[in-house]
Phi, psi and omega in degrees: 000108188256136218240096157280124187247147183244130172226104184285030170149161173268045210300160193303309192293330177308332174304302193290295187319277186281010152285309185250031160303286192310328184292325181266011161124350196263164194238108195261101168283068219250131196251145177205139170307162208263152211076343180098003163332008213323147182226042166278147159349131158295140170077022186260100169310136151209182217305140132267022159101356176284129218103328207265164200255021159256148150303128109243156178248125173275098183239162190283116182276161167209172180265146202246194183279356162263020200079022236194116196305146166220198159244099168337299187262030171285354179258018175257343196261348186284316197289311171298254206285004150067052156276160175266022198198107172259140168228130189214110155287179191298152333286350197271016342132298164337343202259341172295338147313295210264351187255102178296328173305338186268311191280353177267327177290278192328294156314299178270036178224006168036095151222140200304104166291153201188111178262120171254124176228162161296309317282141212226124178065037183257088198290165142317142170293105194106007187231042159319288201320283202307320165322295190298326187309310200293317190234090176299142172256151185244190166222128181020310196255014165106335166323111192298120185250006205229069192187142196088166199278325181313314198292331210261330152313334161243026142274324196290269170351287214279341164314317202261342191278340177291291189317338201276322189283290192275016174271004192239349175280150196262350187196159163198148208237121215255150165276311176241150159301010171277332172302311173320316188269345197252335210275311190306338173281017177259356182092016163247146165302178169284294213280351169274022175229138170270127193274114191253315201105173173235197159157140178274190170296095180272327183291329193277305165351277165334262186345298204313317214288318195308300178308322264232326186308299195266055170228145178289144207266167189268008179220162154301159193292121154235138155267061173200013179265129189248139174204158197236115183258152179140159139331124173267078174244142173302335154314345194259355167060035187298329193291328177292324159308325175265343165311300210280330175268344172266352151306308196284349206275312171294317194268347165224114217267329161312340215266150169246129168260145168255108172260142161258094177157145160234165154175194169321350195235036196248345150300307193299318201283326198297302174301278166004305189274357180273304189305327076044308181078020226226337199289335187284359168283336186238138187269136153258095214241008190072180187276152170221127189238338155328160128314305186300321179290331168262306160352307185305293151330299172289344154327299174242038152247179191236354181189136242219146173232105154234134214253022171210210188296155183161183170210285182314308187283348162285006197268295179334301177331308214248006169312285204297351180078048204230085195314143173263149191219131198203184171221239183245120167250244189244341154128008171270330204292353178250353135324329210232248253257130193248110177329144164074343186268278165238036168148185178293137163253161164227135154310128208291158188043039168250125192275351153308288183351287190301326184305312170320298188306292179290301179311007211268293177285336185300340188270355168232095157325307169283351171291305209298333197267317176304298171320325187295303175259031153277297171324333193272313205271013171249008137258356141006268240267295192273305167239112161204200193285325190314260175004290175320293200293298175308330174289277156353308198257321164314294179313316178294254214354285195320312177302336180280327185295000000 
């Protein structure tokens, strides 16, 4: 099974995913622009390839007429290395729209297209309006982007061009089961769609916690420690999050937050938390991208918050045995976390909400430790890399079949 992936860059869980795709038999290729350019989330690590049991091929992107990065010589690069299988996420998935040359290259040589999505900020087909009304889209620095007639006018367009790709797809493969409910209104069938899941280096994780046990921990014991893992861009809602601790902060003089993460806004949060009276409570510790370095850390905290966009790191979290407190993320969060079981939904942007939700565990040590080992065994059990990586090799089979 030789496997082609379209990429703006290689983030570290996509890496570990496709070492153990390759571990597991498939012959893996990865297209990525050339330099390394990546046009991923600011401040979003990736792989620079060391380690990986995949190709990669470097090729030169351009913006095509819908505006949307594509690769010009992919279908030169598809007549060369010969998969049986191309899988290309948003945006480049697009290109199948604009490049006749690439639907010509794919039919003769007859390999499966396959569109990978979250999906994420993803309307029902035909209900962009009625969708935004409810769920405004923003952007990284929180700019409401789903609003005025342009915007809904290149919802209208991108709606048919998205339908037109997946009414042509041999497959498509969902990060959440909400993909499951939304992709078939795009003209792909129900049965051509795949639940994968999502999952980090769950394995490097592990390895990590176990060594980690017989170390000296790297903070002192509080069984009142919160901690946030993410980029600091304003979408991860860190500021609503310390809002939400100085509340729990009067009532528990003890309590500590750890944010894990750097970016813009980190200056901002830093005053915030002086303004607040909160800072000498709260830890910034910068990015951290090791296993060990974070493993360490979630090692000795007890409730992992995250209170605006994200994913991965409630996966982390939940290794660790650690019940979650989340809101509206990226749509895998309703996969992994069951309100009352192993953690909170809170209301979005509401920082009372949120504050309740955390005294709610910080006040039952033993709600907290059952929640705990409700998160381990659903990432045991249900989503992890193995798992993940195994859906992945079900879904190609069935697509090949």
């Amino acid at each position: 099974m030789k496997l082609l992936f379209l990429f703006g860059g290689i983030p570290p869980y996509m890496h570990a995913l496709l070492n153990k795709l390759a571990q597991k038999g498939a012959a893996v290729t990865a297209v990525i622009p050339a330099g390394r350019d990546s046009i991923l989330g600011k401040g979003v690590k990736v792989t620079d390839g060391s380690g990986a049991c995949y190709r990669i091929v470097e090729s030169h992107t351009k913006k095509s007429g819908i505006g949307k990065e594509v690769f010009p010589q992919l279908p030169t690069v598809i007549a060369q290395e010969q998969p049986d299988i191309l899988i290309a996420g948003w945006p480049w998935f697009l290109q199948y729209f604009t490049q006749q040359q690439l639907r010509t290259t794919l039919r003769r040589q007859s390999v499966q297209f396959v569109i990978r999505e979250i999906p994420f900020q993803m309307p029902p087909y035909g209900k962009a309006r009625s969708y935004f009304r409810l769920h405004p889209a923003y952007d990284e620095e929180m700019k409401t982007v789903s609003r005025g007639t342009l915007f809904y006018l290149r919802q209208w367009i991108m709606m048919r061009i998205r339908r037109y790709c997946y009414a042509h797809a041999d497959g498509a493969l969902a990060y959440a089961s909400s993909g499951k409910e939304l992709m078939p209104g795009y003209g792909i069938a129900h049965e051509k769609v795949f639940v994968t899941g999502n999952s980090g280096d769950t394995e490097a994780l592990l390895r990590e916690k176990e060594l980690l046990r017989d170390e000296s921990p790297v903070l002192p014991k509080n069984d009142r420690r919160i901690i946030h893992i993410g980029r600091l861009v304003k979408w991860k809602r860190v500021d609503l999050l310390l809002d939400a601790f100085a509340q729990v902060s009067s009532r528990y003089p003890d309590a500590e937050l750890v944010v894990v993460g750097d970016g813009p806004e980190r200056e901002r949060l830093r005053l915030q938390a002086e303004k607040l009276k909160v800072a000498e409570k709260v830890r910034f510790t910068g990015a951290l991208h090791e296993p060990r370095e974070v493993g360490a850390l979630l090692l000795v905290s007890s409730l992992y918050v995250l209170a605006g966009m994200g994913g991965l790191s409630i996966n982390d979290a939940m290794a660790y045995g650690l019940p979650v407190i989340c809101s509206v993320c990226d749509g895998t969060e309703r996969d992994l976390v069951t309100h009352g079981v192993n953690g909170f939904f809170f209301r979005e942007n509401d920082a009372d909400d949120l504050a309740e939700k955390i005294a709610t565990l910080l006040d039952d040590p033993d709600r907290r430790k059952r929640m705990g080992e409700a998160s381990r065994e659903v990432i045991a059990h249900r989503i992890n890399l193995e798992t993940v990586a195994d859906r992945y090799m079900d879904a190609f089979t069935r697509i090949l079949a």
